[in-house]
Backbone as CSV, one residue per row, in Angstrom:
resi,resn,N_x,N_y,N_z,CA_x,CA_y,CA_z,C_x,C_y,C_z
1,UNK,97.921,129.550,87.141,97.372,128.257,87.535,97.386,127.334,86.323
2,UNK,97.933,126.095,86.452,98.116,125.221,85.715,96.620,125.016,84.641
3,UNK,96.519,124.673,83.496,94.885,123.789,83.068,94.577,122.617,83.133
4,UNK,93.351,122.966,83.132,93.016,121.175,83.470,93.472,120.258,82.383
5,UNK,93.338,120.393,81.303,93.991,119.554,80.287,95.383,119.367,80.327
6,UNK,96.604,119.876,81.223,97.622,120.242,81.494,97.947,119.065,82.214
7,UNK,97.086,119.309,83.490,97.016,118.789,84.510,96.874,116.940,84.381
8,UNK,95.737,116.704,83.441,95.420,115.302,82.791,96.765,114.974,82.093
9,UNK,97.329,115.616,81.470,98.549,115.074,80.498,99.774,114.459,81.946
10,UNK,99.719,115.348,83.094,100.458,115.144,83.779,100.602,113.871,84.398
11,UNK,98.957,113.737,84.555,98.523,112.837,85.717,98.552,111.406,84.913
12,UNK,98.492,111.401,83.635,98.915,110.539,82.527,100.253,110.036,82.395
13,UNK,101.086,110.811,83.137,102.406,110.679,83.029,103.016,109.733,84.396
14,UNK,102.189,110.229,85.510,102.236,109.838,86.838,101.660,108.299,86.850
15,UNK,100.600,107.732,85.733,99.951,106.924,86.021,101.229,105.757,84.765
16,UNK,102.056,106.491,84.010,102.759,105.153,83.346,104.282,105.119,84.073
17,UNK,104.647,106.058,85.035,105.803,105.522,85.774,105.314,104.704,87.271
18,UNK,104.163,104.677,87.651,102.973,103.679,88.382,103.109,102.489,87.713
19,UNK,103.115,102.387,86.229,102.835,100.902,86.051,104.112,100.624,85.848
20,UNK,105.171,101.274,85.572,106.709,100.549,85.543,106.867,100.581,86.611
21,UNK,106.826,101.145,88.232,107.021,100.360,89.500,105.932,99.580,89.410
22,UNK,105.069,99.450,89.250,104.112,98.015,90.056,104.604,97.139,88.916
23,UNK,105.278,97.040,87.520,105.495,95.507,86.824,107.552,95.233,87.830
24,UNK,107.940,96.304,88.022,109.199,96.152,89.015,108.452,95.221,90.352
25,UNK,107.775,95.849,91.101,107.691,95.591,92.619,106.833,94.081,92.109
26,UNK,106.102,93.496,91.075,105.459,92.257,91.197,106.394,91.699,90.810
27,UNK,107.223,91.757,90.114,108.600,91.010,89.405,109.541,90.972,90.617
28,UNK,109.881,91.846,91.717,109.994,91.520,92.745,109.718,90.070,93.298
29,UNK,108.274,90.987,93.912,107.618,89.655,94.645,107.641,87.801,94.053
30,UNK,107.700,87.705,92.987,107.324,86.376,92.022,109.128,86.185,92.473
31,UNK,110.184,86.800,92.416,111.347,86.415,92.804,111.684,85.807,94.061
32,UNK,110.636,86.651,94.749,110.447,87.132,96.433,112.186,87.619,96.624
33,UNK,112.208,88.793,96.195,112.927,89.179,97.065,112.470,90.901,97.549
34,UNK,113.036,91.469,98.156,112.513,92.375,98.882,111.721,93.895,98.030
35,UNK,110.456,94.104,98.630,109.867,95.200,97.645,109.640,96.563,98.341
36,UNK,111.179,96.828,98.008,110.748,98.333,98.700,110.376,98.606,100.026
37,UNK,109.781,97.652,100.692,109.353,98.658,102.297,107.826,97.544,102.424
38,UNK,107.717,97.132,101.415,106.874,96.422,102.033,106.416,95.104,102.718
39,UNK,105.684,95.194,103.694,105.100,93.847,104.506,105.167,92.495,103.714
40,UNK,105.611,91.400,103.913,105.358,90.173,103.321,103.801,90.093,103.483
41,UNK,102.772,90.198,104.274,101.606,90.400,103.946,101.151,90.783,102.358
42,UNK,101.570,92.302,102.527,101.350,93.187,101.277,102.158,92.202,99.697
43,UNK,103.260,91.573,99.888,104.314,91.467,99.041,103.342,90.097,98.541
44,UNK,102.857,88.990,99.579,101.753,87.703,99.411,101.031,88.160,98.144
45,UNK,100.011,89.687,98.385,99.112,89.763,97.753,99.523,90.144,96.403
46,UNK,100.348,91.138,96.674,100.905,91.543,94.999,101.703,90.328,93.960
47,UNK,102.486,89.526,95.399,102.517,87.738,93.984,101.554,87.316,93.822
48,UNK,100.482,87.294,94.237,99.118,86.391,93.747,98.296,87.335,92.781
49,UNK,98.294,88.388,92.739,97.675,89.072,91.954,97.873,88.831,90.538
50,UNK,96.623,88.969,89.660,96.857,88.635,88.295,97.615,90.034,87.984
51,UNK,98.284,90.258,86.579,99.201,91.162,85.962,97.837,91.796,85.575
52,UNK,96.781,91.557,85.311,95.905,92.867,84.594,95.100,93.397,85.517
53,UNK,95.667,93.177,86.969,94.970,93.918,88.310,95.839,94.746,88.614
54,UNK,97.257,95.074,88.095,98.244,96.265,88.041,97.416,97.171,87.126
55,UNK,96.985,97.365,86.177,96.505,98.287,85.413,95.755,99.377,85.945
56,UNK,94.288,98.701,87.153,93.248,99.938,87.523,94.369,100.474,88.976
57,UNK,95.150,99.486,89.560,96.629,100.045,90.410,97.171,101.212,89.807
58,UNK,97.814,100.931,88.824,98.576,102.563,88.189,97.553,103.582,87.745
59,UNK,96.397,103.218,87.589,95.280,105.241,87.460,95.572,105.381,88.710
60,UNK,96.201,104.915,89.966,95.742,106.089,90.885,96.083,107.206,90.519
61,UNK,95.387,108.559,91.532,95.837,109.289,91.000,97.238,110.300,91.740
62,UNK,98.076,109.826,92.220,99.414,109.709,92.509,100.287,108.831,92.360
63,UNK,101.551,109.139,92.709,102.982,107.952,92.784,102.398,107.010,93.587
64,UNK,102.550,105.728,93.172,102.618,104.508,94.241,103.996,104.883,95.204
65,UNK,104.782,105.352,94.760,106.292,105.458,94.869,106.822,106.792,95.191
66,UNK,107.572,107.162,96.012,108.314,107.847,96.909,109.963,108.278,96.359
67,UNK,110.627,108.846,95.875,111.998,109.450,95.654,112.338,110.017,97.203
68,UNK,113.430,109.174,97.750,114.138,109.279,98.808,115.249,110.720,98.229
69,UNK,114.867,111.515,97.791,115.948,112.898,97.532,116.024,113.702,98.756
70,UNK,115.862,113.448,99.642,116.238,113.902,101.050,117.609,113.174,101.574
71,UNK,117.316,112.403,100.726,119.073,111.517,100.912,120.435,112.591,100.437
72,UNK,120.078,112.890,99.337,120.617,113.271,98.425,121.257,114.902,98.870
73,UNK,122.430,114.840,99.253,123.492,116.192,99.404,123.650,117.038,98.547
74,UNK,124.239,117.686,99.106,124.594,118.822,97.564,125.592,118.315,96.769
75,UNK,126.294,117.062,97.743,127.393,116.612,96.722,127.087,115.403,96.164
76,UNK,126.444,115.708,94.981,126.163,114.108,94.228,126.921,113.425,93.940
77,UNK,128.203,113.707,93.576,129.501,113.238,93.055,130.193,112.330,94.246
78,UNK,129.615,112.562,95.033,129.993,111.756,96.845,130.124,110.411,96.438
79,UNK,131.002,109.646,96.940,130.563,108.387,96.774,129.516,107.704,97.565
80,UNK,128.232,106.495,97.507,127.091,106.481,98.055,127.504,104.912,98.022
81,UNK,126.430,104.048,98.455,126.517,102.689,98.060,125.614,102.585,96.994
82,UNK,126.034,101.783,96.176,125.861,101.564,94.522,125.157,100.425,93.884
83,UNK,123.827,100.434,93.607,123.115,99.305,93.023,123.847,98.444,92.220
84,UNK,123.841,97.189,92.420,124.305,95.992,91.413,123.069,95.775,90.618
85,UNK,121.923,95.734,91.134,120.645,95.831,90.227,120.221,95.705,89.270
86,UNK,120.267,95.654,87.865,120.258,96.034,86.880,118.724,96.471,86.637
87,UNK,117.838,96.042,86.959,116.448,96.071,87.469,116.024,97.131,88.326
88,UNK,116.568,97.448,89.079,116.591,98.365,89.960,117.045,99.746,89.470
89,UNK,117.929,99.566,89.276,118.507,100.605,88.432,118.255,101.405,86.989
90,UNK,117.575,100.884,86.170,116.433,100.479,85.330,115.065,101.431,85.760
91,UNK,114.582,101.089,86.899,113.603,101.360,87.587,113.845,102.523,88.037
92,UNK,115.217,103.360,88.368,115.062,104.269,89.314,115.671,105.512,88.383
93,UNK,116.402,104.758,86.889,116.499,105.928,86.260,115.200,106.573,85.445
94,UNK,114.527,105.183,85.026,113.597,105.553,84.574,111.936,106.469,85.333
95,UNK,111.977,106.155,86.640,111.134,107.177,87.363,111.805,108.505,87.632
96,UNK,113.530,108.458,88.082,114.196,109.815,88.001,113.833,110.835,86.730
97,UNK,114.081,110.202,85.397,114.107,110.709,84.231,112.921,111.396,84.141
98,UNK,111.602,110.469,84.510,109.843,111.382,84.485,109.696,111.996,85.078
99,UNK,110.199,112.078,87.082,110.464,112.829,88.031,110.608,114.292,87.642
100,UNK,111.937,114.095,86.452,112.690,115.249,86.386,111.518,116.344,85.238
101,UNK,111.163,115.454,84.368,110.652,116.000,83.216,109.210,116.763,83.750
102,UNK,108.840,115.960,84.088,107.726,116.584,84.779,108.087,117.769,85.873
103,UNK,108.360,117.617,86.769,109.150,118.666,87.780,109.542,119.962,87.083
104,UNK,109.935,119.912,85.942,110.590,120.803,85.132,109.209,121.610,84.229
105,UNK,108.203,120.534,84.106,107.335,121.344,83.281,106.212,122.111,84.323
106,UNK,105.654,121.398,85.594,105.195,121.829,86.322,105.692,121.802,87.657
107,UNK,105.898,122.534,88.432,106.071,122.351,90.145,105.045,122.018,90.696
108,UNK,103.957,122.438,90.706,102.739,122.376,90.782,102.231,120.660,90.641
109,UNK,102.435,119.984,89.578,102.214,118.710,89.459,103.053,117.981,89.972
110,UNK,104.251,118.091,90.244,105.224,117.404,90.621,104.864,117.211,92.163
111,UNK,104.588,118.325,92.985,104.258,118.692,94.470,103.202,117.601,94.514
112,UNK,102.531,117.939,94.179,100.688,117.363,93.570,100.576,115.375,93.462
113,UNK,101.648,115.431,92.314,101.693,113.847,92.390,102.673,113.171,92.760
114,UNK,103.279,113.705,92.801,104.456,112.906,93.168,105.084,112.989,94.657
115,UNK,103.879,113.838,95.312,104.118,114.134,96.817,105.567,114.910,97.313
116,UNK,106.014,115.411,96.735,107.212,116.205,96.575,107.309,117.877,97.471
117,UNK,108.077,117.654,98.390,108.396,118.947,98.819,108.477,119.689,97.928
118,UNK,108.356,121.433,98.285,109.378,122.147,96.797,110.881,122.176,97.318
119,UNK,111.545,121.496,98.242,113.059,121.738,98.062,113.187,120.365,97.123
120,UNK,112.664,119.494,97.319,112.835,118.270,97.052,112.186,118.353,95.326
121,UNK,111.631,119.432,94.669,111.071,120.148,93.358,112.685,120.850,92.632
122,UNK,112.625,121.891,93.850,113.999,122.627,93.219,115.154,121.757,92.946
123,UNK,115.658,120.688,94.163,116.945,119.800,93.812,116.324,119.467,92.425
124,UNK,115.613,118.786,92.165,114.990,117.799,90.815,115.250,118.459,89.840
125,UNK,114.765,119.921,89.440,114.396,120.583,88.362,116.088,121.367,88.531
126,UNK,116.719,121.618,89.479,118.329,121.819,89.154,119.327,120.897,88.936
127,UNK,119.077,119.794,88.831,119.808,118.353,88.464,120.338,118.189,87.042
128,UNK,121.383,118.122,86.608,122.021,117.979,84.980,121.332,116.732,84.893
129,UNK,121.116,116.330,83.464,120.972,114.347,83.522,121.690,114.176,83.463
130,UNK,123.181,114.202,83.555,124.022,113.576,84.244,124.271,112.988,85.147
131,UNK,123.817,113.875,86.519,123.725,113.735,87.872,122.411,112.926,88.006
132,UNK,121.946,112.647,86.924,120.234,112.369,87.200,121.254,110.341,87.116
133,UNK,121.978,110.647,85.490,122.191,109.133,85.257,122.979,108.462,86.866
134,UNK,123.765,109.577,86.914,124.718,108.961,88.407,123.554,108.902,89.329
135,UNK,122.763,109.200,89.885,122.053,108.956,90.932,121.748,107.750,91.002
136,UNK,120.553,107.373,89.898,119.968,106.433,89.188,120.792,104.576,90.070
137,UNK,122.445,104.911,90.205,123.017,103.765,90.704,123.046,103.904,92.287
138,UNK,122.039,104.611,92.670,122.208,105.065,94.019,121.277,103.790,94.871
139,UNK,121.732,103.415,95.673,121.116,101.830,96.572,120.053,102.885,97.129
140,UNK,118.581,102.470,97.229,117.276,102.698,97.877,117.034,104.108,97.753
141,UNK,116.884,104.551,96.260,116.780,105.699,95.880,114.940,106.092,96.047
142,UNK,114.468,105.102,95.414,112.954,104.552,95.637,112.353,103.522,96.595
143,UNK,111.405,104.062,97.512,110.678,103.708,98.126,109.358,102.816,97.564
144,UNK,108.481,102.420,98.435,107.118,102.506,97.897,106.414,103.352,99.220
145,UNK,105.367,104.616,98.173,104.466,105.230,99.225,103.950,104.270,100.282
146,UNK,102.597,105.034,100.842,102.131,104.471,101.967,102.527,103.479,102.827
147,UNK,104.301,103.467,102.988,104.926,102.344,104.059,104.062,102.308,105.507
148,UNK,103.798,103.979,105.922,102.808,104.161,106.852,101.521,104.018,107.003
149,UNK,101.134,103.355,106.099,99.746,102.944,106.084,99.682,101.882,105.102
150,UNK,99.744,101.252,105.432,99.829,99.920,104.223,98.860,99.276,103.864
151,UNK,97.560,99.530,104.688,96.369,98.837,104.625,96.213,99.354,103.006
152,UNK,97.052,100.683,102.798,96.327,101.397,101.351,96.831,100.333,100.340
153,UNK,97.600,99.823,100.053,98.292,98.702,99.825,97.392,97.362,99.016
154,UNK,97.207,97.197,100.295,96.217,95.998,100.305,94.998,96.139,99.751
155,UNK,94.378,97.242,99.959,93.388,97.648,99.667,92.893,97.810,98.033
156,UNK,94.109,98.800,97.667,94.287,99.007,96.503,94.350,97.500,95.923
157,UNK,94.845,96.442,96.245,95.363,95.328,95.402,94.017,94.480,95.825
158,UNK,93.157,94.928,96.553,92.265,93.613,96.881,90.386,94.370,96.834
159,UNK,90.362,95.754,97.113,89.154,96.424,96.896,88.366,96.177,95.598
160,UNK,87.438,96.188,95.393,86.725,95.869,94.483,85.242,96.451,94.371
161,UNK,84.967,97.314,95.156,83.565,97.694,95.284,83.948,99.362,95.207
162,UNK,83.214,100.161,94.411,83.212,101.037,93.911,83.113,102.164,94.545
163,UNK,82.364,102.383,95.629,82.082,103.450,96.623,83.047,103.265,97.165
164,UNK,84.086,102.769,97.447,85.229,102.766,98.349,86.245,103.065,97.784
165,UNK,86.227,102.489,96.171,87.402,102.600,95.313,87.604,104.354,95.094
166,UNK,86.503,105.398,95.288,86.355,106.193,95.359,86.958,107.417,96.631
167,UNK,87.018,106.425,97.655,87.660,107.129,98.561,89.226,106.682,98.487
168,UNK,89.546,105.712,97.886,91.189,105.288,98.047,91.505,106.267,97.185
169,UNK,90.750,106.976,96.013,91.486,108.017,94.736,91.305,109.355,95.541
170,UNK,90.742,109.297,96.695,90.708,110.547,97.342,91.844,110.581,98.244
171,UNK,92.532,109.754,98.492,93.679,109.480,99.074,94.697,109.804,98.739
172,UNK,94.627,109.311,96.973,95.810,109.138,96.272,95.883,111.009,95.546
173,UNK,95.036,111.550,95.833,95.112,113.349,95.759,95.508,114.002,96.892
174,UNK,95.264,113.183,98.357,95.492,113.556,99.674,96.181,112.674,100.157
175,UNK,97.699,112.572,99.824,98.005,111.547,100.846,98.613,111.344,102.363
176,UNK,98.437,112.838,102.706,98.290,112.472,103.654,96.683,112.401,104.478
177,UNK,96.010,111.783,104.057,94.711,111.510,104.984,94.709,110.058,105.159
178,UNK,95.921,109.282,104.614,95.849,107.629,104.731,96.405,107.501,106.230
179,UNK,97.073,108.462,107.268,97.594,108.206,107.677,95.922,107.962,109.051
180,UNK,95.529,108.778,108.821,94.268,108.890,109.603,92.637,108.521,108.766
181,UNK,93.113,107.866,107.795,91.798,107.317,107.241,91.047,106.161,107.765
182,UNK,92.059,105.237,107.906,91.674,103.785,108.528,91.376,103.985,109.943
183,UNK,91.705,104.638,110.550,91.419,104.833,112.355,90.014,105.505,112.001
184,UNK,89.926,106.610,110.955,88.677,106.967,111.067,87.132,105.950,110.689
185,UNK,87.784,105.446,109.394,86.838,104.658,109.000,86.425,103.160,110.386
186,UNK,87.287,102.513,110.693,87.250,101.517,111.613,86.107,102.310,112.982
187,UNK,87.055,103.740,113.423,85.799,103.967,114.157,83.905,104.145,114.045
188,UNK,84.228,104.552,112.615,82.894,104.799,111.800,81.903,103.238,112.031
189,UNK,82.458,102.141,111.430,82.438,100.690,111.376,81.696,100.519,112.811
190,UNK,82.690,100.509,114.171,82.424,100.222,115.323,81.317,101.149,115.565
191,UNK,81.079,102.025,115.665,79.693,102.572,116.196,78.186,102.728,115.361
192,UNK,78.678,101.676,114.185,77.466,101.091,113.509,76.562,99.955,114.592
């Protein structure tokens, strides 16, 4: 079993490829052009947001962000459609590269934060950086999490009260309970 001090170094690691997608996805938005998967709702709030409201954004304690490696064949060498990006590309070697490093030091953390199958562990941690740099030009390699629940989104970018901020980090350890958090909570609400 991994240590907890192990575990913190990890989650340290998870929380600075968090803030290189959220300064990508607001640099996005201020362009307006498209962020990943998300709602022009969601995309409104993250252009209006000040830059030092990304900061308590990246402690969550998971990926904001999703690695589409379910895409990804056994034949990497395939030809794919190919980011012009430079930004993008930028962005997706540089979360591949932590992806990998991490993945490689723990499975366990990788599963953990980065929401990662273990096939989707094993491809990662058997990848040359080679295949890591070729990917990297791969069109919609990265997602942003919670497309299915986006309120988390919003929330995250607009919450401010502390007892709650508490349950969104319980999220970001469980993610899948976002999918059924808001139906629960709303019902909670209504039979007040």
């Amino acid at each position: 079993m991994p240590t907890e001090a192990h575990e913190f170094r990890n989650l340290d690691h998870v929380r600075e490829l968090n803030r290189l997608f959220l300064c990508f996805l607001q640099a996005r938005a201020h362009e307006r052009l498209e962020c990943l998967g998300l709602a022009e709702t969601t995309v409104a709030t993250l252009r209006s947001a000040p830059a030092a409201a990304l900061d308590p954004l990246a402690e969550f304690p998971g990926a904001l962000f999703r690695l589409k490696l379910d895409a990804v064949g056994p034949h990497i060498m395939d030809p794919k459609p190919l980011s012009t990006d430079p930004a993008q590309i930028a962005l997706q070697a540089g979360i591949l590269s932590g992806a990998w490093h991490l993945a490689r030091r723990s499975t366990y953390s990788a599963r953990l934060f980065l929401a990662m199958s273990e096939a989707e562990v094993h491809l990662l941690r058997s990848m040359p950086l080679l295949e890591l740099s070729r990917l990297a030009f791969t069109v919609d390699l990265i997602t942003c999490a919670y497309l299915d629940a986006e309120w988390v989104w919003i929330e995250l970018l607009t919450e401010t009260r502390r007892e709650y901020r508490r349950h969104l980090l319980l999220i970001g350890m469980q993610p899948n309970l976002a999918d059924n958090w808001h139906t629960t909570q709303a019902g909670l609400r209504a039979s007040r």
